[in-house]
C-alpha positions as CSV (number, residue, x, y, z in Angstrom):
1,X,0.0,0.0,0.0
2,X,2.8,2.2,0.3
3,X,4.6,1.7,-2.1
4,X,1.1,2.8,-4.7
5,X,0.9,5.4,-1.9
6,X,4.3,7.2,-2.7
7,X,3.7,7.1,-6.3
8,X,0.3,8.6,-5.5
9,X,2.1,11.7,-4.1
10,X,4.4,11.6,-6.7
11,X,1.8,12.0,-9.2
12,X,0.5,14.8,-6.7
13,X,3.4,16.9,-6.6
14,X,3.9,17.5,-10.4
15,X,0.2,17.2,-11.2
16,X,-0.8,19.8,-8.5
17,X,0.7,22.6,-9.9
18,X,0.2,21.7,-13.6
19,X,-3.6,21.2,-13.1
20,X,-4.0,24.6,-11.2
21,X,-2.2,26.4,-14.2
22,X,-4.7,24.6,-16.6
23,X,-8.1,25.8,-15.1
24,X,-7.1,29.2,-13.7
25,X,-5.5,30.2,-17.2
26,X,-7.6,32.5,-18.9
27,X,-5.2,32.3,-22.4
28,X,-7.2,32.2,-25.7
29,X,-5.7,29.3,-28.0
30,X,-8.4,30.2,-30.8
31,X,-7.3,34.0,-30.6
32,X,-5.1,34.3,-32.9
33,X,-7.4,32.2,-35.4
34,X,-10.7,33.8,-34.8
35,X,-12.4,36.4,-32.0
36,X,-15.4,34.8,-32.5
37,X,-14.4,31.7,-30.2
38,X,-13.2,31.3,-27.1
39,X,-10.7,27.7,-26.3
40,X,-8.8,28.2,-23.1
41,X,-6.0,25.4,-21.7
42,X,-8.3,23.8,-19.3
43,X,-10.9,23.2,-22.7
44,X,-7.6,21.2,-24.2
45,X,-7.1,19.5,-21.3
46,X,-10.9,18.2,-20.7
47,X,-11.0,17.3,-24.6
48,X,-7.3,15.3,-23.7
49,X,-8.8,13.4,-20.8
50,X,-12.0,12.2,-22.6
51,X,-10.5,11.2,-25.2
52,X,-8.0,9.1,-23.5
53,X,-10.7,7.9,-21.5
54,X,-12.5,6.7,-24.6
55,X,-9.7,4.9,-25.6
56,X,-9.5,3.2,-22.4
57,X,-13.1,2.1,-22.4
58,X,-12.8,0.9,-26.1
59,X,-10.1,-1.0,-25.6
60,X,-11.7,-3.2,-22.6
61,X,-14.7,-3.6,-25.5
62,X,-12.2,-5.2,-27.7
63,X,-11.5,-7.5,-25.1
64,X,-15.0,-9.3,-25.8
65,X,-15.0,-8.0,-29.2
66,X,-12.1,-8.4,-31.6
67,X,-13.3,-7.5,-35.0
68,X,-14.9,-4.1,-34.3
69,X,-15.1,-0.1,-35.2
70,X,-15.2,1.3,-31.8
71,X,-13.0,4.5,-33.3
72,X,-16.6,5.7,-34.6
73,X,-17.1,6.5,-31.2
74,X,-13.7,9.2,-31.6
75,X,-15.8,11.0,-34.9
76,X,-18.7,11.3,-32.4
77,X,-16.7,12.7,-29.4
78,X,-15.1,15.4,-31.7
79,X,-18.2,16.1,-33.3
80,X,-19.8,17.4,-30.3
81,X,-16.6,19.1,-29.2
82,X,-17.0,21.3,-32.5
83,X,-20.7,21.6,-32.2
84,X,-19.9,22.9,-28.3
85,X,-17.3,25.7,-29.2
86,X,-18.6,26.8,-32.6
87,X,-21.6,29.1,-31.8
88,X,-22.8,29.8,-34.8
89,X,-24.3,25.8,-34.9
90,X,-26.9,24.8,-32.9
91,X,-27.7,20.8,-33.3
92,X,-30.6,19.8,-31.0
93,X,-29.0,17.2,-28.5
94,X,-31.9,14.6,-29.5
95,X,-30.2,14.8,-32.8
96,X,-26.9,14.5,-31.6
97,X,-27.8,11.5,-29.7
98,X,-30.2,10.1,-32.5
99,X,-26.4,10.1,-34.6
100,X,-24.8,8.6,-31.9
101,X,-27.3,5.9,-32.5
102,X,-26.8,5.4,-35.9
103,X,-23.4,4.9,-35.8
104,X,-23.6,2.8,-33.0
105,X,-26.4,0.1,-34.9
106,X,-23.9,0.5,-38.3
107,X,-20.8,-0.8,-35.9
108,X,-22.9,-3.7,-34.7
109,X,-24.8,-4.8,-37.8
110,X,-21.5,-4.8,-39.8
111,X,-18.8,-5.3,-37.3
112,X,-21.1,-7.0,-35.0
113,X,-22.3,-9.9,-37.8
114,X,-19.1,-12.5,-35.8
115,X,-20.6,-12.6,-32.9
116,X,-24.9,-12.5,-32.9
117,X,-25.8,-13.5,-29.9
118,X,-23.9,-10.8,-28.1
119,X,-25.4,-8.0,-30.7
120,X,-27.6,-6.4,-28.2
121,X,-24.7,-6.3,-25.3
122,X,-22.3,-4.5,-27.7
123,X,-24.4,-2.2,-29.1
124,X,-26.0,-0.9,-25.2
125,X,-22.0,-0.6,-23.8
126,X,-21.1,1.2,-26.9
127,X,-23.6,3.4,-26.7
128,X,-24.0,3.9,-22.3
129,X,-20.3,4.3,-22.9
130,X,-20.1,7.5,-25.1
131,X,-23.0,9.0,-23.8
132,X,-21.3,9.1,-20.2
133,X,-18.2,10.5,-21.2
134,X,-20.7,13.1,-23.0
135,X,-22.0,14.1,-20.6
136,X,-18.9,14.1,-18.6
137,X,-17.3,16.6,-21.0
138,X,-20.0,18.5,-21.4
139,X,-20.3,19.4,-17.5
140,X,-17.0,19.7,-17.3
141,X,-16.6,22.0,-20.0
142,X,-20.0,24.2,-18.7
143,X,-18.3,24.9,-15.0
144,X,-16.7,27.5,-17.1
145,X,-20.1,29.3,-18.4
146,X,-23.2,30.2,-16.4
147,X,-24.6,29.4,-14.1
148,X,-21.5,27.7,-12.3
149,X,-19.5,31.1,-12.9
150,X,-22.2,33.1,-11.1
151,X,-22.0,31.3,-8.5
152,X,-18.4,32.6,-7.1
153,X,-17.1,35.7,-6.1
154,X,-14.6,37.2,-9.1
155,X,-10.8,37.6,-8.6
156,X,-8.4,39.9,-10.5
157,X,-5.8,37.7,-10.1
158,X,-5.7,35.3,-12.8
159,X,-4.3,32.3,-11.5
160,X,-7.4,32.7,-8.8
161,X,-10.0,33.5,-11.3
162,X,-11.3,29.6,-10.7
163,X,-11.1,29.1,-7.7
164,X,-15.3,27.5,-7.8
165,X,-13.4,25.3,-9.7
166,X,-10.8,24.7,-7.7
167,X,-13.0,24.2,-4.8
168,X,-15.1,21.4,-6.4
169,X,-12.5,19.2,-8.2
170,X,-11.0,19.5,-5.0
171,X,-13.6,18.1,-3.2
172,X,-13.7,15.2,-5.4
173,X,-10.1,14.4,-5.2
174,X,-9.8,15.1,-1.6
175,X,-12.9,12.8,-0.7
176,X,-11.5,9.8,-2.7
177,X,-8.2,10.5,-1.0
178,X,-9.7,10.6,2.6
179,X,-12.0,7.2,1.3
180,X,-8.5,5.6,0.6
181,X,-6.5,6.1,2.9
182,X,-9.0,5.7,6.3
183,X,-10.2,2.5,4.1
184,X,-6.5,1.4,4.1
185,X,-5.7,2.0,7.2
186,X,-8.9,1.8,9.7
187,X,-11.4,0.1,7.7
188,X,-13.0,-2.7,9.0
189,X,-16.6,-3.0,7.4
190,X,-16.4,-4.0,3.9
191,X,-19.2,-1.3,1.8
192,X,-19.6,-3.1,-1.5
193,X,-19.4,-6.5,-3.2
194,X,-18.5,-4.4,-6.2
195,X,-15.6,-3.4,-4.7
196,X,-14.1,-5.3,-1.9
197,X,-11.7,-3.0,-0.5
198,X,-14.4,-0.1,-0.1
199,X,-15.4,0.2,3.3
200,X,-17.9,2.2,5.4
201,X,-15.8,4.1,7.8
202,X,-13.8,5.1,4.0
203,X,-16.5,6.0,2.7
204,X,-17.7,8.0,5.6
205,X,-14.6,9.4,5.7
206,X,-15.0,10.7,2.3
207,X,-18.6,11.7,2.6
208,X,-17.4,14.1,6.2
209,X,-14.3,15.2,4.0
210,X,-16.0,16.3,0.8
211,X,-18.6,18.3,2.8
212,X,-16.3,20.0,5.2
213,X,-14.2,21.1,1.9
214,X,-17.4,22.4,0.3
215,X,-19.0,23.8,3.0
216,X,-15.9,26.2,4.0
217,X,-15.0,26.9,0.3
218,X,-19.0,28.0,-0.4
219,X,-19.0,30.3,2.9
220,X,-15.7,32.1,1.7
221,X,-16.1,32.2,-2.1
222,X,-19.8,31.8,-2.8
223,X,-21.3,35.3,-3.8
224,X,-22.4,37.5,-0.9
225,X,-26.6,37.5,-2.3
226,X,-26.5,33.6,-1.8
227,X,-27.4,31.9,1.3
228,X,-24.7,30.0,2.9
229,X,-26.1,26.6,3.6
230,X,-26.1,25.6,0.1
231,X,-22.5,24.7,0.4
232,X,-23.1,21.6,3.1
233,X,-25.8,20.5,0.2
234,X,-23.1,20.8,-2.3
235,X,-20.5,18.7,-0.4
236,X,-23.6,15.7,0.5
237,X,-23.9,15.7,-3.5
238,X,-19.9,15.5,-4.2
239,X,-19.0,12.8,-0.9
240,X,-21.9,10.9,-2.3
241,X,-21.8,11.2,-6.1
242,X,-17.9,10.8,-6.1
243,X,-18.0,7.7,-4.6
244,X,-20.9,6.3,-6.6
245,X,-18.8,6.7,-9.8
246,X,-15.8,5.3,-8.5
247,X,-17.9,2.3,-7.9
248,X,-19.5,2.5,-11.1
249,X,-16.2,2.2,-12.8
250,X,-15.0,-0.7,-10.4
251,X,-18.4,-2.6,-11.8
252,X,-17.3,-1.7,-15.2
253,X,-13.4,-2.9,-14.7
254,X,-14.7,-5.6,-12.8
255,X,-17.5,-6.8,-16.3
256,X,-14.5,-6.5,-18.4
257,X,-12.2,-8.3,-16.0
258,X,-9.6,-6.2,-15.8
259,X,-7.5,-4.6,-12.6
260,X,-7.0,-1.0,-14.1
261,X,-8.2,0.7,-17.5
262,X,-4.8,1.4,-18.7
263,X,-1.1,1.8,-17.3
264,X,-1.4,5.5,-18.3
265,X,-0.7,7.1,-14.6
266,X,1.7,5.8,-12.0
267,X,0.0,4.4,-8.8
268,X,-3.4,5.2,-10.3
269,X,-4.2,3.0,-13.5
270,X,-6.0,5.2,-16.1
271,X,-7.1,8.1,-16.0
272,X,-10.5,6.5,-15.7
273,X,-9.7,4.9,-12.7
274,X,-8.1,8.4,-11.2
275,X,-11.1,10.5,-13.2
276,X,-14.3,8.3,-12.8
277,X,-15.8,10.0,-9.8
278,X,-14.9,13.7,-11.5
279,X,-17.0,12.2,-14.6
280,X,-19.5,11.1,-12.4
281,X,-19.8,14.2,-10.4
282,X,-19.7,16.7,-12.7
283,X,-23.6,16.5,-14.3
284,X,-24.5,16.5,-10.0
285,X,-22.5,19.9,-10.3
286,X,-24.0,21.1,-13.0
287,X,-27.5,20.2,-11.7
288,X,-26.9,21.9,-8.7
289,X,-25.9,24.9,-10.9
290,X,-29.1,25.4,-12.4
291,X,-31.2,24.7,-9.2
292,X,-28.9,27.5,-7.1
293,X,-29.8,29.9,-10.2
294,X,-33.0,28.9,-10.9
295,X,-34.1,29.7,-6.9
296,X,-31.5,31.9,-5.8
297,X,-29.8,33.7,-8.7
């Protein structure tokens, strides 16, 4: 345990710093193309990590499914990364998703034909799969629009423009962290038969982290006209939603029979198994968005 814990914190220290640069940087890569668009660092890096993430989750399909055309799902990914920065386009998301569909029913009738009986299995995790990391991007990429923007206070300072942000991935990676090591080290009652090594009193010590970390970051950063006990809300929806998709992707690795989805990251696996609860977390964020705006804003 130590030894993946020192490679953790090596992936911490150089990571840390790296990441903060990424979504505080206000730099516009599109402006000497075009005013008309707006592509900051932290756009390139989401972009980065779902596509890597896609490659990850296509490559435990191939594991069941040899002959295949799972990099249709990559044409589908970037399509709706140009239909999200290009404003001037506006495809209804049933249409998007009714594509999506397509594609998905052209990789299985044609790809699909050496395997039948398995037709309907391929076709629902090809599809479930790209439609999370949709929506994963997309909620991601929106923390940087309204109505997550309105939600904190505004800071000349450019490297703490973000810091809503800040706060919130934090949260996520801080309640995994407290999950894994009070799991490691004090956990007694086992939490999930999806994952053995979860346990309550990590999990609780997850929940208690994520909420204290939200609830102090809201009351300091959170615009004055809001109401301060949205913040302990906030942090129930991170501790629990965070841990939720960090078993979802346990069930996933666990269907596909694999330890880790890739080798990518030292003492983490892939970035799937280091970004699954920021994945699943993020639409809860954005949710909660909308609801603090639509009531309080």
């Amino acid at each position: 345990m130590f030894t993946n814990l020192g490679k953790r914190l090596l992936f911490v220290l150089w990571s840390l710093p790296l990441g903060w640069w990424f979504v505080n940087s206000s730099m516009n890569l599109a402006g000497w193309i075009t005013s008309d668009v707006v592509i900051l660092p932290v756009h390139i890096l989401i972009v980065l990590l779902i596509m890597l993430s896609c490659y990850e989750y296509t490559r435990m399909l191939k594991i069941f499914y040899h002959v295949n055309a799972f990099w249709l799902s990559y044409i589908w990914l970037a399509l709706q990364f140009y239909l999200y920065f290009d404003n001037e386009i506006n495809l209804p998301l049933q249409l998007s998703l009714y594509l999506l569909l397509v594609i998905v029913a052209i990789e299985t009738f044609v790809w699909g034909k050496y395997n039948k009986r398995r037709r309907w299995v391929r076709a629902s995790l090809l599809f479930i799969g790209n439609v999370f990391l949709y929506m994963a991007a997309y909620s991601l990429l929106s923390m940087y629009r309204e109505p997550f923007q309105g939600l904190f206070k505004v800071y000349s300072n450019e490297m703490l423009s973000q810091l809503g942000v800040v706060i919130v991935i934090g949260a996520i990676f801080m309640c995994d962290s407290a999950a894994y090591l009070v799991g490691s080290q004090w956990g007694k009652t086992h939490f999930s038969s999806i994952s053995p090594k979860k346990t309550i009193e990590g999990s609780l010590a997850g929940l208690i982290t994520a909420i204290l970390v939200c609830t102090i970051g809201w009351y300091f950063l959170a615009v004055p006209s809001l109401p301060r006990w949205p913040g302990i809300v906030l942090g129930v929806l991170v501790g629990v939603a965070a841990q939720a998709g960090d078993l979802l992707v346990s069930l996933m690795k666990r269907y596909f029979r694999v330890k880790d989805a890739s080798t990518m990251i030292p003492g983490h696996g892939g970035i799937l198994d280091r970004f699954d609860s920021v994945f699943f977390t993020a639409p809860v964020i954005s949710l909660f968005s909308w609801f603090i705006n639509k009531f309080f804003g």
